[in-house]
C-alpha positions as CSV (number, residue, x, y, z in Angstrom):
1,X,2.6,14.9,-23.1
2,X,5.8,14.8,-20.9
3,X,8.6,11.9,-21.4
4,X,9.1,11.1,-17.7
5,X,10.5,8.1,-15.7
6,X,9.4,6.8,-12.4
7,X,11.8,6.6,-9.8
8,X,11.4,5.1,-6.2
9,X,14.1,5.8,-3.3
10,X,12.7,3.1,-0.9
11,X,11.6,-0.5,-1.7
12,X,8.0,0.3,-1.2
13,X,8.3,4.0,-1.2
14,X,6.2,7.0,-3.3
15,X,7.4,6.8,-7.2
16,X,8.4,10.0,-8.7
17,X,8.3,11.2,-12.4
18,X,12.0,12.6,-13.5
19,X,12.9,13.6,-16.9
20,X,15.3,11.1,-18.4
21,X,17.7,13.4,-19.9
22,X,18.2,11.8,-23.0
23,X,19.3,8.7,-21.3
24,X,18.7,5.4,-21.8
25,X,16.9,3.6,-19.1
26,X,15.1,0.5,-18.3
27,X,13.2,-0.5,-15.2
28,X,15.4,-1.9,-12.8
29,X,18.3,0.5,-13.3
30,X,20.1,2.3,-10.6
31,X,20.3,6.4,-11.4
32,X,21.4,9.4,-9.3
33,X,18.6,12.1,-9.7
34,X,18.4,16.0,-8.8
35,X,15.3,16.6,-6.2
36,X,14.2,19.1,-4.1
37,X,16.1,18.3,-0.8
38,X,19.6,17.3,-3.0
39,X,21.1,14.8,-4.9
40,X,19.9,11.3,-4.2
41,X,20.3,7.6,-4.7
42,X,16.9,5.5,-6.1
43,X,15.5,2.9,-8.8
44,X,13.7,3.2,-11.8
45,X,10.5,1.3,-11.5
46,X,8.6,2.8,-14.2
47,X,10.3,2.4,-17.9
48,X,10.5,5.7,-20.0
49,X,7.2,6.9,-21.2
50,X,4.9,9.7,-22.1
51,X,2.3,11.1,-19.3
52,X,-0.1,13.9,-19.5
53,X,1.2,17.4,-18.2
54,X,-1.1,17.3,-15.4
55,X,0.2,14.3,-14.2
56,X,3.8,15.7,-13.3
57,X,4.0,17.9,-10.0
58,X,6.1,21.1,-11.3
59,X,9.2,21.0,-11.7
60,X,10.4,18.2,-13.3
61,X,13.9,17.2,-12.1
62,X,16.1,15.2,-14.0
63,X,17.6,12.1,-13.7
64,X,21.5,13.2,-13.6
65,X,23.6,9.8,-14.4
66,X,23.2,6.1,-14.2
67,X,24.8,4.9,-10.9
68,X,28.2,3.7,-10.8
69,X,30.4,1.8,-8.6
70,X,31.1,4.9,-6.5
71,X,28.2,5.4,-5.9
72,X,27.4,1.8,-4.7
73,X,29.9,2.7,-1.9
74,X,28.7,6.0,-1.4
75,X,25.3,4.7,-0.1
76,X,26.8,1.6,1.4
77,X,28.9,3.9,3.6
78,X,25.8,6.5,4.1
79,X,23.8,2.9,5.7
80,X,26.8,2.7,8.5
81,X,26.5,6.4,9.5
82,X,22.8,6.4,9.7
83,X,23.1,3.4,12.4
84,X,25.8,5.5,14.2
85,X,23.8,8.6,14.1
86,X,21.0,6.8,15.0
87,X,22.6,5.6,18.4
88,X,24.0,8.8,19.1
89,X,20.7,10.6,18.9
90,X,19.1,7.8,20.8
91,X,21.4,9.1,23.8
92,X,20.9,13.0,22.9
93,X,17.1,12.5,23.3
94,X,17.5,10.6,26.4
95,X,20.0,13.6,27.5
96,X,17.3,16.2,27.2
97,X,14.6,13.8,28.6
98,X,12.4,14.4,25.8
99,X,9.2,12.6,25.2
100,X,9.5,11.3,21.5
101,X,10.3,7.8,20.1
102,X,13.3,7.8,17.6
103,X,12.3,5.3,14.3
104,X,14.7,6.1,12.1
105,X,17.9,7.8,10.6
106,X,18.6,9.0,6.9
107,X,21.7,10.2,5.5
108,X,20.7,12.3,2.1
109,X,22.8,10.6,-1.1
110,X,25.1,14.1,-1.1
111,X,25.6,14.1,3.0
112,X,23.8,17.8,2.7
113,X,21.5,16.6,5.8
114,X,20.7,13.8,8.2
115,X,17.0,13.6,8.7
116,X,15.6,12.0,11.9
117,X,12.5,10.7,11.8
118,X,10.4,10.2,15.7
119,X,6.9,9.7,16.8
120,X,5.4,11.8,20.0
121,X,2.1,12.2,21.5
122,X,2.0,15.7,20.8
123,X,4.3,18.5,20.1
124,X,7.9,18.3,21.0
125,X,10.2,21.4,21.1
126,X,13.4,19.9,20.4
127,X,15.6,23.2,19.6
128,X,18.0,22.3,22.2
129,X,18.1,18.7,20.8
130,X,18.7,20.0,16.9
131,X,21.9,22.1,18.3
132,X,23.9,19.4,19.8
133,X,23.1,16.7,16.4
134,X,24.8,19.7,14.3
135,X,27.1,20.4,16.2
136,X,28.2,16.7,16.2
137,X,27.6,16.3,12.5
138,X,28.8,19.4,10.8
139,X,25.5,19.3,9.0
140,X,22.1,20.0,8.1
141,X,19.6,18.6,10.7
142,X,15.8,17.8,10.4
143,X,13.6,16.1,12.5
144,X,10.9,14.7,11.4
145,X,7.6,13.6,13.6
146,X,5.4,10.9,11.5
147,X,2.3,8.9,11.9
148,X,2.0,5.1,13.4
149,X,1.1,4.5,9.8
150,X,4.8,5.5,8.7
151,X,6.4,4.2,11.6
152,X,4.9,0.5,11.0
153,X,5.8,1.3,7.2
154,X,9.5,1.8,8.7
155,X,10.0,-0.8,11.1
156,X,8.3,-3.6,8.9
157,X,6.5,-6.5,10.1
158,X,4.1,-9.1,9.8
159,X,0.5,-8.3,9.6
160,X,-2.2,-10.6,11.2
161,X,-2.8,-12.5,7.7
162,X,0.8,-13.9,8.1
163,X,2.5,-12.2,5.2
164,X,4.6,-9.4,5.4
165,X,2.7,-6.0,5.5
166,X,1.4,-4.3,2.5
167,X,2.6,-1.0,3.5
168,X,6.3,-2.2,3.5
169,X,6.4,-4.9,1.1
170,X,4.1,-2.9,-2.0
171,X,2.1,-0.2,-1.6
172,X,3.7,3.3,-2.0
173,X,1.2,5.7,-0.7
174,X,-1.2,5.6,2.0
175,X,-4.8,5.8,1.2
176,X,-8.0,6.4,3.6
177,X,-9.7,3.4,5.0
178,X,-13.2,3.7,6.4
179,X,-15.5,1.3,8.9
180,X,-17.6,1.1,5.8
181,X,-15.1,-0.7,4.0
182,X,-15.2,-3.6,6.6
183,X,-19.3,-3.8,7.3
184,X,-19.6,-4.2,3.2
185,X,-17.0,-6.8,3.6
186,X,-18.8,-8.8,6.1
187,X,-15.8,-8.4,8.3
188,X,-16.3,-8.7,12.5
189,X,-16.5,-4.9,13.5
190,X,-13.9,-6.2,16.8
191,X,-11.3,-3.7,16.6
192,X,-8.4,-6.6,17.1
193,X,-9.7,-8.0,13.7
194,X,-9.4,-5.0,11.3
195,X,-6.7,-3.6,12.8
196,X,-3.1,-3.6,11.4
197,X,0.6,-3.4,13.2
198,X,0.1,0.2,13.5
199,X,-3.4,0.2,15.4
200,X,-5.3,1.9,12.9
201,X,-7.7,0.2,10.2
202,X,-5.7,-3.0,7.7
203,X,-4.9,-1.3,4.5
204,X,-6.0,-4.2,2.8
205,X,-9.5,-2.8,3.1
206,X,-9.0,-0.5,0.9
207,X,-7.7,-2.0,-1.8
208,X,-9.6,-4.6,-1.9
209,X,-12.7,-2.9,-1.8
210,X,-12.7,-2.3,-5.5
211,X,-13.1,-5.9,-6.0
212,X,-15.9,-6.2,-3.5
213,X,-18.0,-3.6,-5.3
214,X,-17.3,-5.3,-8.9
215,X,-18.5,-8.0,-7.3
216,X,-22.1,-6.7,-6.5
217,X,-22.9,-6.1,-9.5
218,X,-22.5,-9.7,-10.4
219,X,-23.6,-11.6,-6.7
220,X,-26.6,-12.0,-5.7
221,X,-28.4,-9.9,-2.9
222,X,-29.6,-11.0,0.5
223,X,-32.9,-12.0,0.1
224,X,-33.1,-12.4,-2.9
225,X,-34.9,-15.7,-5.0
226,X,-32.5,-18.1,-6.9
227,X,-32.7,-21.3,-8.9
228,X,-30.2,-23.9,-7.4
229,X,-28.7,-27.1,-8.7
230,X,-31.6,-28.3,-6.1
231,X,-34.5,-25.9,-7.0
232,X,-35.8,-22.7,-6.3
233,X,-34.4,-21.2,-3.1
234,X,-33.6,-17.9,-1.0
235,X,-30.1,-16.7,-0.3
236,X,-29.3,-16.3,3.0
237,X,-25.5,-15.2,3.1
238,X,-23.1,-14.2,0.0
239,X,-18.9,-15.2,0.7
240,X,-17.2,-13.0,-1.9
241,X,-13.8,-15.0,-1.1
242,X,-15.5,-18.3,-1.7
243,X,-17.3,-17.3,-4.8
244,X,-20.7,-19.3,-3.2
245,X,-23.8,-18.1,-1.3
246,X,-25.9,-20.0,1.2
247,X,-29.5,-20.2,0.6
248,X,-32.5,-22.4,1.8
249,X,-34.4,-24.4,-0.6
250,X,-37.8,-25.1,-0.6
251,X,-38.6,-29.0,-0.1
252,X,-41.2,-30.9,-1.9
253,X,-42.5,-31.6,2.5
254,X,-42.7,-27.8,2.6
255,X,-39.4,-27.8,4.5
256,X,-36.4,-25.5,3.9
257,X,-33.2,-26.8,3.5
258,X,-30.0,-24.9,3.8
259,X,-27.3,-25.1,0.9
260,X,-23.6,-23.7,-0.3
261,X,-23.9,-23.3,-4.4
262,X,-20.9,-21.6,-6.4
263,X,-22.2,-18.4,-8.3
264,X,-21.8,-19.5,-11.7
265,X,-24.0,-22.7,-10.5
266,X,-27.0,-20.7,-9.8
267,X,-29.4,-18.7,-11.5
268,X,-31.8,-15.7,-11.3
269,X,-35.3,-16.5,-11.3
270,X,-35.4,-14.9,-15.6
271,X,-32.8,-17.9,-16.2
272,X,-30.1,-15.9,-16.3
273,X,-26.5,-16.9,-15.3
274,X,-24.9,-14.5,-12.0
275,X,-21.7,-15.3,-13.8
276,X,-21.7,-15.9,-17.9
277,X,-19.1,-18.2,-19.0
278,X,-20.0,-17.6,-22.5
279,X,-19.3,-14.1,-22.5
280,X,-16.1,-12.2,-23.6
281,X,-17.3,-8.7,-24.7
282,X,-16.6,-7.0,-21.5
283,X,-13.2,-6.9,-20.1
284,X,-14.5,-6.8,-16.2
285,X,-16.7,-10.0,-16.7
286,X,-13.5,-11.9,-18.0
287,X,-11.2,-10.8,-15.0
288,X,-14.2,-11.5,-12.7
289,X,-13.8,-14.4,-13.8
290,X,-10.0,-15.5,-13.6
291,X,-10.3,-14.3,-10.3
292,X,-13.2,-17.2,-9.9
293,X,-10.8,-19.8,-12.0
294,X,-8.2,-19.1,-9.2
C-alpha cells in the first residue's frame, strides 16, 4: 500500500495519484506538483490515503509545495498569454493555409512549453507552422491533434438534456459507449437523439447503464405474468425512469385492459414482491430503492 493524493489540473480533468511528501493536505487545497511534462498548477480532489501498488502508474511524483500567492499570479498571468498565443497562432495557421481547427492554448505552470491543441480531418504536417510559434515564443512548442470528444470537452456546452455536459462539468475520463447501451435502454435508435455536442454517442449511456442492468434483475420481463392492484395481467412495456410497467389485465368480460402499476405495487405470480420494502440485508436492494423513494 502506497500513501498517495489525487490531484486534478482541470475542473473536470483525469485525477492523478502524487506522493504527498509529508505534507499536510486536505481536499480542496491548491499544490504545485512535479510531473512528467514540468512543474504544474492543480487541486487536490482526493484527501490523503492509502491505494494498492498496482493502482499507481510508475513513478510516483510528488506534490512539491502548497500554492502560494505567487503562484496565484503566476497562473493568472499564464491565462492572458494563452489568449494571446492563441490569436497569434490563429493567424500563423491561416498564414500557412493549413487545414486544422485551433481549440485551444495551454501555457505549462513553469513556461517550459505552450501546447496547442487542433482538430483536422486527417494528418496535418505543420513543421513549418511549429518554427515560426518558437521563434515567436522563445519556447517549447507542441501541437496537439484531439478527438471531437475532447474538443466538446474543451469548448463546453449544453447537451440536449438541458444541463451542462457531463464531459465538462464531471466526468474525468472518457469511456466507450455502444448502440447496445441505447436499444437496452429503450432509447429511439435516431441518430439526433443519442447523440451529444460532439456527434458521437451521449456519454450518459454509459454510465447509466449500470443502473439499467441492476435494474433487471429486479423489473419484470416483457411478457411476463404479474398480479396487479387489478388482477392478474401481462406486461406489455417496463419505464426504468418511471419505476412502473404497463401491462393488460384480464377482465371478468374476457376483455384486456391496459394499465400503468409502480414496481413495488405488483407482484410475481409465487407472491413475491419485484421490489421488497421489508428487506435490508443487501446493500443494492436498499439503494434500488432510494433511487425509487426519489
Amino acid at each position: 500500500m502506497q500513501l498517495v493524493v489525487g490531484v486534478r489540473f482541470k475542473p473536470a480533468g483525469k485525477v492523478y495519484y502524487f506522493d504527498p511528501s509529508d505534507i499536510e493536505l486536505e481536499e480542496g487545497d491548491s499544490v504545485i506538483v512535479e510531473t512528467a511534462r514540468g512543474i504544474e498548477y492543480g487541486n487536490v480532489v482526493v484527501s490523503p490515503k492509502m491505494v494498492p501498488e498496482e493502482d499507481i502508474v510508475p513513478p510516483l511524483k510528488s506534490v512539491i509545495r502548497k500554492s502560494t500567492k505567487e503562484d496565484e499570479e503566476i497562473l493568472a498571468e499564464n491565462k492572458k498569454k494563452e489568449e494571446k498565443a492563441y490569436d497569434i497562432c490563429l493567424n500563423k495557421i491561416k498564414e500557412h493555409g493549413l487545414p486544422m481547427n485551433l481549440i485551444d492554448v495551454e501555457y505549462t505552470f513553469d513556461n517550459n512549453k505552450v501546447i496547442f491543441y487542433f482538430t483536422a480531418d486527417g494528418r496535418v504536417d505543420f513543421r513549418e507552422l511549429v518554427k515560426d510559434l518558437a521563434s515567436i515564443f522563445k519556447t517549447r512548442i507542441e501541437l496537439r491533434q484531439i478527438g471531437v470528444r475532447d474538443e466538446a470537452k474543451m469548448i463546453g456546452g449544453l447537451g440536449p438534456c438541458g444541463c451542462i455536459m457531463c464531459c465538462c462539468s464531471f466526468l474525468g475520463e472518457f469511456e466507450p459507449v455502444s448502440i447496445k447501451m441505447a436499444k437496452e435502454q429503450n432509447l429511439s435508435l435516431n441518430p439526433s437523439k443519442i447523440s451529444g455536442m460532439c456527434g458521437r454517442l451521449m456519454c450518459c449511456l454509459r454510465f447509466e447503464h449500470e443502473f439499467y442492468e441492476e435494474m433487471k434483475d429486479y423489473a419484470p420481463r416483457i411478457d411476463e405474468n404479474i398480479i396487479t392492484p387489478d388482477g392478474p395481467g401481462t406486461v406489455m412495456e417496463v419505464n426504468v425512469i418511471k419505476e412502473n410497467v404497463r401491462a393488460k389485465v384480464l377482465q371478468e368480460d374476457g376483455t384486456y385492459e391496459v394499465g400503468e402499476y409502480k414496481l413495488n405495487d405488483i407482484e410475481r405470480t409465487d407472491g413475491s414482491d419485484y421490489i421488497d420494502d421489508d428487506s435490508d440485508d443487501d446493500d443494492l436492494d436498499d439503494e434500488l430503492r432510494s433511487l425509487l423513494d426519489d
